[in-house]
C-alpha positions in Angstrom: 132.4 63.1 81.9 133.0 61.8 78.8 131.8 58.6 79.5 128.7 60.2 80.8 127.7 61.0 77.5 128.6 57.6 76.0 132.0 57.8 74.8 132.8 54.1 73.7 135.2 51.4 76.2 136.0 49.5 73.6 136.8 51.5 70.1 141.1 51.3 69.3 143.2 54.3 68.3 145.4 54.2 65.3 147.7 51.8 67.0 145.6 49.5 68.0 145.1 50.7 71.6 141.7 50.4 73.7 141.0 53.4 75.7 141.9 50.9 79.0 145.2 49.7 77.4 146.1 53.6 76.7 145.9 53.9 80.8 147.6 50.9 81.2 150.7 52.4 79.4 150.6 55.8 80.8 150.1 54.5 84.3 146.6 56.2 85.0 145.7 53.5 87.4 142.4 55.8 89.2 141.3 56.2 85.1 142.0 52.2 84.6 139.8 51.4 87.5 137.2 53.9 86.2 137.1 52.0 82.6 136.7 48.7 84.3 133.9 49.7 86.6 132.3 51.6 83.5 132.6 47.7 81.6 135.9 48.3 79.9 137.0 44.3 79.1 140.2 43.8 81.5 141.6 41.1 78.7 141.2 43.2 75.8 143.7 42.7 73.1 145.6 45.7 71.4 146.7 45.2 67.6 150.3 43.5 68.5 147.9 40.7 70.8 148.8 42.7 74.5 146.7 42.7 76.8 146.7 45.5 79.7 148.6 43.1 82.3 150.8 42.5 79.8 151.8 45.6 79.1 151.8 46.9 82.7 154.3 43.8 83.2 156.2 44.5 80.2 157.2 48.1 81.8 157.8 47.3 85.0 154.8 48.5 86.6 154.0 46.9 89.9 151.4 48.7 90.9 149.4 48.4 87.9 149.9 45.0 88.0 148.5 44.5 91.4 145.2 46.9 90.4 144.8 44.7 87.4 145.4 41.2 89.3 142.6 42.8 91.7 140.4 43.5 89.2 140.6 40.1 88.1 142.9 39.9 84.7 144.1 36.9 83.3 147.5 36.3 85.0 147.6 33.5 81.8 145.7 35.3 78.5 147.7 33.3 75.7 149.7 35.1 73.5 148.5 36.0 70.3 150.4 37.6 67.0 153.6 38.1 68.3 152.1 38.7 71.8 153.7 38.0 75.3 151.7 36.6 78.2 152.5 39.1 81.6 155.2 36.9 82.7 157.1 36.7 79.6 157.1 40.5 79.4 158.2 41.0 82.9 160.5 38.1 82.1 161.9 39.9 79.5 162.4 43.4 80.8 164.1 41.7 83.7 161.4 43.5 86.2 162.0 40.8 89.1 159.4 42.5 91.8 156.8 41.7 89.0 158.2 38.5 88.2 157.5 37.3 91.6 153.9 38.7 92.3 153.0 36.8 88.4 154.0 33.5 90.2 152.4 34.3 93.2 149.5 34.7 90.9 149.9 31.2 89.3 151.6 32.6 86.4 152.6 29.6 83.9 156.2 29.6 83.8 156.1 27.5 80.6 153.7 29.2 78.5 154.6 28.6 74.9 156.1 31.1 73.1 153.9 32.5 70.5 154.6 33.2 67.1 158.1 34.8 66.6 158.1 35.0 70.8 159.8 33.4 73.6 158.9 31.5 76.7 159.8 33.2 79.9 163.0 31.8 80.6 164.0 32.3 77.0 163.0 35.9 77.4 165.1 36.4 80.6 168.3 35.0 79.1 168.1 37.0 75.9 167.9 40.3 78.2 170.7 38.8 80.5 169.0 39.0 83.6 170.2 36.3 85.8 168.2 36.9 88.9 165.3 36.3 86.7 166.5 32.8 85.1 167.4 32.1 88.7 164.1 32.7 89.9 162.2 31.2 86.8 164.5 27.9 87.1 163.6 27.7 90.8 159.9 27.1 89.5 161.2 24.9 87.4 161.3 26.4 83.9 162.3 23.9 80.8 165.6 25.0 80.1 165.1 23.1 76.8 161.4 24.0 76.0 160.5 24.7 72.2 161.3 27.4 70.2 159.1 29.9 68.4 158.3 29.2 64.6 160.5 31.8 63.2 163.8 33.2 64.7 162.6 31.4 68.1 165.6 30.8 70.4 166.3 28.5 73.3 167.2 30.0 76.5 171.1 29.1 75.8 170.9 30.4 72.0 169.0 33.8 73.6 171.9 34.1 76.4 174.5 33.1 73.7 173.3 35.5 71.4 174.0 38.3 74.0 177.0 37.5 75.2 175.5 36.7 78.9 178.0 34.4 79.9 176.9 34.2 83.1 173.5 33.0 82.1 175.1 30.7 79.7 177.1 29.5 82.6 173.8 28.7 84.6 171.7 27.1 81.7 174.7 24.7 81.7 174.6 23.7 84.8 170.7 23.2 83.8 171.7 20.5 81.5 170.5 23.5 78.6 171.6 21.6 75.2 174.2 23.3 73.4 173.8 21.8 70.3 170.1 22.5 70.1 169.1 23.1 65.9 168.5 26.8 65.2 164.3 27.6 64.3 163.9 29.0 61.2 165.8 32.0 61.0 167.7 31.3 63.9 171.2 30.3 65.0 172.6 27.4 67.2 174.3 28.9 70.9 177.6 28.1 69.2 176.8 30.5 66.1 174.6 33.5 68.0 178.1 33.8 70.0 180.4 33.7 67.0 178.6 36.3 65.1 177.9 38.5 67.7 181.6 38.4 68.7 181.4 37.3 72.4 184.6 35.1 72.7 184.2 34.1 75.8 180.7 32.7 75.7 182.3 31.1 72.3 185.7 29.6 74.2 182.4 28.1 77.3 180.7 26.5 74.4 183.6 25.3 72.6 184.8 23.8 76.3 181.1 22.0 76.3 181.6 20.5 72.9 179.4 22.8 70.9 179.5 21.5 67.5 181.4 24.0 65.2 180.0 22.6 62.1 176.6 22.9 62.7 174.2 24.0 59.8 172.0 26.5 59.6 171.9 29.4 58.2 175.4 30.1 58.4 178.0 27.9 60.3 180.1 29.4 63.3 183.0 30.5 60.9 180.7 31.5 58.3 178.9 34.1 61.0 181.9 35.6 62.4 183.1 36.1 58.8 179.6 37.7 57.7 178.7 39.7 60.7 
C-alpha cells in the first residue's frame, strides 16, 4: 500500500539501510521481490558498502541468496569501504551451503580484499572453518594473495591468529608462506599465535621455521609479553 501512494525505494534509514537491504536482513523474501518488481536497485549499497547479496550471504541465508541470484544480483559487486563481496561474507561466516551455490554462480574466489577486509580464503581461515578453506582451495584460492591495507591478514596469519591449527596445518600443505610481513597494523603467523596464546599453532610454526625475530609491530616475544 505504501508504495501505492509513492513511498520512496531508494531513501536509507539512519544506518544506512535501503528499504530492500532492511528485507534482506530480516528475511522478508515475498517483500524483497515486491521492492524489486516496484524498481528497488538489487545492487544497492548500504553505508558499510553491502549490498543485499551480501548481506543475505553474510547470515547464512540460502534462500535469499537464491531469490536474489534470480533476480539477477551481482554475484561479484566489488567491495567498497570496508565491504565484502557475497562470497567473502559467506566465506567468513563459514555458511558452506552458500559458499557453494556463490561458485556455482561464478563467484570470484579471489576478489581482493577491500579496504581493512579479506579475500575469501583469508576470511574462512580467520573464522576457522576448514570445510570452507577446503572447498575455496579446491577452486583454487591464492593461499598467498595480498593483504588488505590496514590490519589485512593472509590466510595463515588469519588462521594463526585464531588458533585454527588445523587450518594452519592445511595452508601448509598449500605452500601458505609463514614468514609473510605483517600489513600495517598486522602481525606475522608466528606473532598472531604468540600473542594470542595458542602454543600449539606456535610449536607448527616454529617446526616450519617461522622466523622468531621478525619485525613488526611487536616481535613474537614481545607479543606474548604484551598481550
Amino acid at each position: 500500500m505504501l508504495l501505492v501512494w509513492g513511498a520512496q525505494l531508494e531513501v536509507k534509514d539512519k544506518n544506512g539501510q535501503s528499504p530492500l537491504s532492511s528485507a534482506v536482513r530480516n528475511d522478508h523474501g515475498t517483500t524483497a521481490s515486491l521492492l524489486h518488481a516496484r524498481g528497488a536497485q538489487i545492487n544497492t549499497r548500504d553505508a558499510h558498502g553491502q549490498t543485499p547479496l551480501s548481506w543475505a550471504a553474510a547470515l547464512g541465508r540460502l534462500g535469499m541468496v537464491g531469490r536474489l541470484l534470480q533476480e539477477k544480483a551481482d554475484v561479484n559487486a566489488a567491495a567498497a569501504h570496508g565491504g565484502r563481496t557475497a562470497l567473502q561474507a559467506a566465506a567468513e561466516g563459514g555458511h558452506l551451503a552458500v559458499v557453494e551455490r556463490l561458485l556455482q554462480e561464478k563467484a570470484d574466489v579471489n576478489a581482493a580484499a577491500a579496504h581493512g577486509g579479506r579475500t575469501a580464503l583469508q576470511a574462512a581461515a580467520g573464522g576457522g572453518h576448514l570445510a570452507v578453506v577446503e572447498r575455496l582451495l579446491q577452486e583454487k584460492a591464492d593461499v598467498n594473495a595480498a593483504l588488505g591495507r590496514y590490519g589485512g591478514r593472509t590466510a595463515l596469519q588469519a588462521a594463526a591468529e585464531g588458533g585454527h591449527l588445523a587450518v594452519v596445518e592445511r595452508l601448509l600443505q598449500e605452500k601458505a608462506d609463514i614468514n609473510a610481513a605483517a600489513a600495517h597494523g598486522g602481525r606475522t603467523a608466528l606473532q598472531a599465535a604468540a600473542g594470542g596464546g595458542h602454543l600449539a599453532v606456535v610449536e607448527r610454526l616454529l617446526q616450519e621455521k617461522a622466523d622468531v625475530n621478525a619485525r613488526g609491530e611487536r616481535t613474537a616475544l614481545q607479543a606474548v609479553i604484551w598481550e
